[in-house]
Wavefront OBJ file of the C-alpha trace (Angstrom):
o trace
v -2.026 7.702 0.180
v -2.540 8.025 -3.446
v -5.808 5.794 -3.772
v -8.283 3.780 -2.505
v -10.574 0.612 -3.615
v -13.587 0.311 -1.860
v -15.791 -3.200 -2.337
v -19.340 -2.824 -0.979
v -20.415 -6.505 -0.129
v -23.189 -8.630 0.666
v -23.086 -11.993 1.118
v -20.475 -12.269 -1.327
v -18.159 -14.453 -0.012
v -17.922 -16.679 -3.281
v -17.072 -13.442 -5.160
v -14.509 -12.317 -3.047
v -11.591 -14.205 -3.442
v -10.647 -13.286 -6.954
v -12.047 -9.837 -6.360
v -9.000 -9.386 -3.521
v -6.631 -11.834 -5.669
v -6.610 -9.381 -8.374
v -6.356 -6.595 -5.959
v -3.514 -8.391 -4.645
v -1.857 -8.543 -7.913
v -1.805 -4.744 -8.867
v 1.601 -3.495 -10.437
v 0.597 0.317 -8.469
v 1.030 -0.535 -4.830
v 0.387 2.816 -3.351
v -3.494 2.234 -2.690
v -5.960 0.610 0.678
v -8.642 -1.557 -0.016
v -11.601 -1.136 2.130
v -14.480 -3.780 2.402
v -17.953 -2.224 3.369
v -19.658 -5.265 4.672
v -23.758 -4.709 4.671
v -23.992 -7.339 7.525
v -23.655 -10.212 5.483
v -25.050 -13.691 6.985
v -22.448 -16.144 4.909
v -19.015 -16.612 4.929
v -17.675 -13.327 4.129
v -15.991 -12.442 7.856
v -14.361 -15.868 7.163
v -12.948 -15.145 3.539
v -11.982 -11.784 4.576
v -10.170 -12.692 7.695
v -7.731 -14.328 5.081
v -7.252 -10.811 3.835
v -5.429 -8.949 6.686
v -4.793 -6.174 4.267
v -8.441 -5.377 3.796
v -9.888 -2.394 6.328
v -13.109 -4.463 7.612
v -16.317 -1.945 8.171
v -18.663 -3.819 9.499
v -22.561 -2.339 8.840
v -25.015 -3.012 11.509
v -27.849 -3.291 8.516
v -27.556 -3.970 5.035
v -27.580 -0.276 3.836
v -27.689 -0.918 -0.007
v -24.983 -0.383 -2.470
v -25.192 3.372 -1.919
v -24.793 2.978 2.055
v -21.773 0.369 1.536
v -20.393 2.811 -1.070
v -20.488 5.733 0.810
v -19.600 4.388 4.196
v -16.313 3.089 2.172
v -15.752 6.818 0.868
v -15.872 8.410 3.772
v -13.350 6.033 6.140
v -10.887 6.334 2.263
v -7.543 8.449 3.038
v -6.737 8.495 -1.411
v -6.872 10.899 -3.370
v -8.241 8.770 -5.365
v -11.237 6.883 -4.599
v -12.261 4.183 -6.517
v -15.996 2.104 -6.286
v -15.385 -1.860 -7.072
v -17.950 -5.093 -7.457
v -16.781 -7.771 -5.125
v -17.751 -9.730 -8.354
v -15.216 -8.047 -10.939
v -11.122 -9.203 -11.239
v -9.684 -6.547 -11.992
v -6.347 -6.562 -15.134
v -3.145 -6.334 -12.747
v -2.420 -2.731 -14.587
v -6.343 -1.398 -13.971
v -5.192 0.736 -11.062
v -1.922 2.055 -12.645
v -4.099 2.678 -15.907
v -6.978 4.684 -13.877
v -4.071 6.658 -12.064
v -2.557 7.616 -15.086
v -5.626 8.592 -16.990
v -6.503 11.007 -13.983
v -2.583 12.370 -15.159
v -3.632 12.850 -17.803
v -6.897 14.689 -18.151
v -6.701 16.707 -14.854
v -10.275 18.182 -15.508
v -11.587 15.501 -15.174
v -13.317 13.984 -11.648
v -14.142 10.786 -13.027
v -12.433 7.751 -14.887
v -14.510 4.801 -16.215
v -12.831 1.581 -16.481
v -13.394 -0.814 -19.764
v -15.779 -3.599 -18.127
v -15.639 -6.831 -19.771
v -17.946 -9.950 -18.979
v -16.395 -11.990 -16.880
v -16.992 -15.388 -18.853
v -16.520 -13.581 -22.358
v -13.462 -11.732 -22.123
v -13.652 -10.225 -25.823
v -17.341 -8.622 -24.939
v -17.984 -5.556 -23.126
v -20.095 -4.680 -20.415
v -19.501 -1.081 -20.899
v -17.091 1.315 -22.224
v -18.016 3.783 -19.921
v -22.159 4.840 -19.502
v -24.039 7.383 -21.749
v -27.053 9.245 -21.569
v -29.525 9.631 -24.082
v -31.484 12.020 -25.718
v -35.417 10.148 -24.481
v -33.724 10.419 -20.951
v -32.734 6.770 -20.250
v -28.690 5.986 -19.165
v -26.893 3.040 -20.923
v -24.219 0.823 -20.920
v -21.550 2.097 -24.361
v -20.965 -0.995 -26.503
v -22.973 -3.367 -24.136
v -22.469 -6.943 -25.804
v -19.944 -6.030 -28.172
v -16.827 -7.829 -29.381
v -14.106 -6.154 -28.315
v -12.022 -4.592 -30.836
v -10.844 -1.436 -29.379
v -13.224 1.220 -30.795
v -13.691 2.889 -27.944
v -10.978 5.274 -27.584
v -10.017 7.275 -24.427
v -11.758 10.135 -24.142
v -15.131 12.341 -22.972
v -17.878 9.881 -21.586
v -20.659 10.698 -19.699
v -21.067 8.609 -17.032
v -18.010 5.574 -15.212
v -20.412 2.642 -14.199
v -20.611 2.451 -10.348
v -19.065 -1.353 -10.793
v -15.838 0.070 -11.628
v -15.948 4.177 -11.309
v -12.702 6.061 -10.202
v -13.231 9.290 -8.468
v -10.911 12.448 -7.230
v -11.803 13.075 -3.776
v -11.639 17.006 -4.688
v -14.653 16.183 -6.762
v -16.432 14.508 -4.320
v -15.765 16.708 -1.547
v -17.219 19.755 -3.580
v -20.363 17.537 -5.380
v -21.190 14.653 -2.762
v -21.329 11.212 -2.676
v -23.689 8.687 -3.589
v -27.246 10.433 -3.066
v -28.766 7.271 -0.660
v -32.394 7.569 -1.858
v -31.368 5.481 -4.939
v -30.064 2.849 -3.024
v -29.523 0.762 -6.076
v -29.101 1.685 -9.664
v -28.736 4.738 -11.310
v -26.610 6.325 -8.363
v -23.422 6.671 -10.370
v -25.585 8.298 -13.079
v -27.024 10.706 -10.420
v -23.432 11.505 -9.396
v -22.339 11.860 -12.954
v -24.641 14.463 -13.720
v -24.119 16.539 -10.529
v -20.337 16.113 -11.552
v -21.026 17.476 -15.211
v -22.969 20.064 -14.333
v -20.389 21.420 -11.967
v -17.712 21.528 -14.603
v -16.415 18.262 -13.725
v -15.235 15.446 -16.974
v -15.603 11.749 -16.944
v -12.879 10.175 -19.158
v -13.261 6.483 -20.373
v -9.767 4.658 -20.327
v -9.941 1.702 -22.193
v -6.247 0.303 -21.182
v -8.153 -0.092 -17.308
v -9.704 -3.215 -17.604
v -12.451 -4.994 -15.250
v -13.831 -8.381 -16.039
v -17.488 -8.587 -14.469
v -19.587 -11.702 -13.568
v -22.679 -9.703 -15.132
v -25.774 -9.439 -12.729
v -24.010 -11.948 -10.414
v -24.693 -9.872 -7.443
v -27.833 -8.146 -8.259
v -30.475 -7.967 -11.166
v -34.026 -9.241 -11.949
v -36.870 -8.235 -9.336
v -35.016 -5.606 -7.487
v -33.176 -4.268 -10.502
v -36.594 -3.860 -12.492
v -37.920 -1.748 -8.986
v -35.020 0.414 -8.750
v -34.241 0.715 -12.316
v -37.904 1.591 -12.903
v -37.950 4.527 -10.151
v -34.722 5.584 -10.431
v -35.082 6.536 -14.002
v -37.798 9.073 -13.025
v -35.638 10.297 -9.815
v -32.943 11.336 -12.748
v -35.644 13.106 -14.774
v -36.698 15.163 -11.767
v -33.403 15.443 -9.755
v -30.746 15.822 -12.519
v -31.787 16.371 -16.325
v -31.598 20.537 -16.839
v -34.848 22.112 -18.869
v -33.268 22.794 -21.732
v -33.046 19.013 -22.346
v -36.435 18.928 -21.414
v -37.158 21.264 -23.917
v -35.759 19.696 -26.445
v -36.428 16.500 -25.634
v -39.773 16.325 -23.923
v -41.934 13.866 -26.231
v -38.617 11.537 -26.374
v -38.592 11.190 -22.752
v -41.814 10.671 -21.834
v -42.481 8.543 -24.799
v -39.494 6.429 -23.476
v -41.297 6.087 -20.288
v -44.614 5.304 -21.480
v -42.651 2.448 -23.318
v -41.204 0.997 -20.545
v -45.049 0.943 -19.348
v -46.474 -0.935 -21.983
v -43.702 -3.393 -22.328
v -44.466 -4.179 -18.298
v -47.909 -3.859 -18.823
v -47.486 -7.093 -21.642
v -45.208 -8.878 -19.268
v -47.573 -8.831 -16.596
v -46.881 -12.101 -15.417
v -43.298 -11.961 -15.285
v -42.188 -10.892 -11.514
v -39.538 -8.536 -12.951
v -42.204 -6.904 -14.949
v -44.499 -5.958 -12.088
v -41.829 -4.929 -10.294
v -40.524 -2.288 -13.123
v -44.269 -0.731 -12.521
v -43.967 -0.622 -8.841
v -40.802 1.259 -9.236
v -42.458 4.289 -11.979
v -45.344 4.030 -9.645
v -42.542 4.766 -6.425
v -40.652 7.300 -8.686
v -43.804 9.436 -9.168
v -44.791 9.281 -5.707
v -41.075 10.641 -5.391
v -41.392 13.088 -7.159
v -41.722 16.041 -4.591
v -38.254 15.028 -2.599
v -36.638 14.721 -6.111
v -37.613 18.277 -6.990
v -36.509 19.690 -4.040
v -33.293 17.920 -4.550
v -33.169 19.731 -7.948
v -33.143 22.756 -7.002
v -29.317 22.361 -5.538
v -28.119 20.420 -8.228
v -29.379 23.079 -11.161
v -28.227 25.813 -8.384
v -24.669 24.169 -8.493
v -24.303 23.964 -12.293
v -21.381 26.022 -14.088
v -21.791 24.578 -17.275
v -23.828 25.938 -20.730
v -26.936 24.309 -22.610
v -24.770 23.898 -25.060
v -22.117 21.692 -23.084
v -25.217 20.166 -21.388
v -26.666 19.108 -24.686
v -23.418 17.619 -26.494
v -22.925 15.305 -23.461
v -26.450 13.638 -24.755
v -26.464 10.296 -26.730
v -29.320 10.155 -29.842
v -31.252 7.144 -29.442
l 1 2 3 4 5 6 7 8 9 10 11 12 13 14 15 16 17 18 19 20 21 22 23 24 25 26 27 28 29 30 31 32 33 34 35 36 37 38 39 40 41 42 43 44 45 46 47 48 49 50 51 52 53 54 55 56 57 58 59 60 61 62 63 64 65 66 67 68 69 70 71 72 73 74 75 76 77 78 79 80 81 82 83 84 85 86 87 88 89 90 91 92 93 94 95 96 97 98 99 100 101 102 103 104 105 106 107 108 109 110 111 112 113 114 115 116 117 118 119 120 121 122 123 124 125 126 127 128 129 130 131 132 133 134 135 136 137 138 139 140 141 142 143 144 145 146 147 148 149 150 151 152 153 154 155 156 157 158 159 160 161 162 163 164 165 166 167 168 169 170 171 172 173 174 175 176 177 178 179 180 181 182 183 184 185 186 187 188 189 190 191 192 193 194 195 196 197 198 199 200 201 202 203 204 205 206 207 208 209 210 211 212 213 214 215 216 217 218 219 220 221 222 223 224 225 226 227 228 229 230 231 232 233 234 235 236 237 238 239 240 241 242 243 244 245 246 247 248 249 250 251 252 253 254 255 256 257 258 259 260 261 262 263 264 265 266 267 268 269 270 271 272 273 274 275 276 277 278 279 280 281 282 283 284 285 286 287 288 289 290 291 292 293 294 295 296 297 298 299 300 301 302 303 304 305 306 307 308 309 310 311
């Protein structure tokens, strides 16, 4: 089989239907979809009983998007594997467009789709995800009008909403690392995937509309996001970033800080502290974490550093 979509879901059932319409309608017909239910409580079984085509795994727990994700990527037979929101529709030609970017740039292990918002189909989302130089990951051309600037080519990072992956890559770098649960986990897998000599190649003709933060966002995002930025730091970033770039990144943090600290009544706010708070208390599993991931780099400073967005 020459690909596979896998949909992590919870409760979703008012997402899914035009998430598996659009599947439905793909010109490339040589692909499985695969449904990772985290034991949803709503209608979901129900929608996706309508969907015989659709390989059911049914999760005892909710495992977070990493668990769904991964549990997906492991039952996928394709040689390509590719992660999908249930709360995306996806162009008829995105999976024909991915495919043929792979073709195309056979170094590289991942393709990032162009993400529009669902309700604003001229704005982006992202144009495949950067990293910058004070050690935070973005969204490229977040809230921009579309007017195809973005050409294919070198990205760092595909967004976890819409990332395509070769299964060689994965087989030699890993999947989703669980301990970041949520957020961040397809930046984590980005940089294991640079530093092993793997490319991530943004192809702006493989389009995803997304219903922005419908299935996630405020007080749990602000957690994760919060620790998760510190678990890349420690896990993933090499030292000669860190070198470079010390007083940017930990300026960067210390501004995410104060910005919660003047937000203190907001919910989301509190939450962002909580989750620096959990990513220093992580620190020690991170580190030992990091010492595989530098171990497994084939890559120069050099490359390391040119990958880098300036803030």
């Amino acid at each position: 089989m020459r690909a596979s979509v896998v949909i992590p879901n919870w409760n979703g059932a008012q997402h899914l239907p035009t998430c598996l319409d659009a599947l439905r309608g793909q010109t490339f017909r040589d692909f499985e979809i695969i449904v990772a239910d985290n034991a949803s409580t709503d209608a979901s079984l129900d929608v996706l009983a309508r969907y015989p085509e659709v390989r059911l795994l049914r999760l005892e727990r909710n495992f977070g998007f990493t668990g769904a994700c991964n549990a997906g990527m492991r039952a996928a037979r394709g040689e390509i594997v590719a992660l999908l929101n249930n709360d995306t529709e996806a162009d008829p030609h995105w999976l024909a467009e991915v495919l043929a970017a792979f073709e195309r740039h056979p170094r590289a292990g991942l393709v990032a789709s162009k993400m529009l918002l669902f309700d604003r189909r001229d704005t982006l989302h992202t144009a495949g995800d950067i990293f910058r130089t004070d050690g935070t990951p973005g969204n490229r051309g977040v809230w921009q009008k579309d007017k195809g600037q973005f050409a294919e080519g070198p990205v760092f990072s595909a967004n976890g909403g819409s990332a395509a992956y070769r299964r060689a890559m994965l087989d030699s770098i890993g999947l989703l690392d669980d301990d970041f649960y949520y957020s961040c986990e397809d930046v984590d897998l980005a940089w294991r995937a640079q530093l092993a000599g793997w490319q991530c190649v943004y192809a702006p003709r493989a389009v995803v509309y997304h219903k922005l933060s419908a299935s996630g966002g405020g007080v749990t995002a602000s957690f994760y996001d919060g620790r998760n930025f510190i678990y890349l730091l420690v896990k993933d970033v090499p030292a000669a970033v860190w070198r470079r770039y010390w007083r940017e990144i930990i300026a960067a943090q210390l501004r995410i800080t104060w910005e919660a600290l003047r937000a203190w009544r907001g919910a989301a706010a509190r939450a962002r502290l909580r989750g620096q708070l959990a990513g220093l208390l992580g620190i020690p599993k991170m580190l030992a974490k990091r010492r595989a991931v530098q171990a497994a780099r084939r890559v120069s400073d050099e490359y390391v550093l040119s990958l880098l967005t300036g803030v």
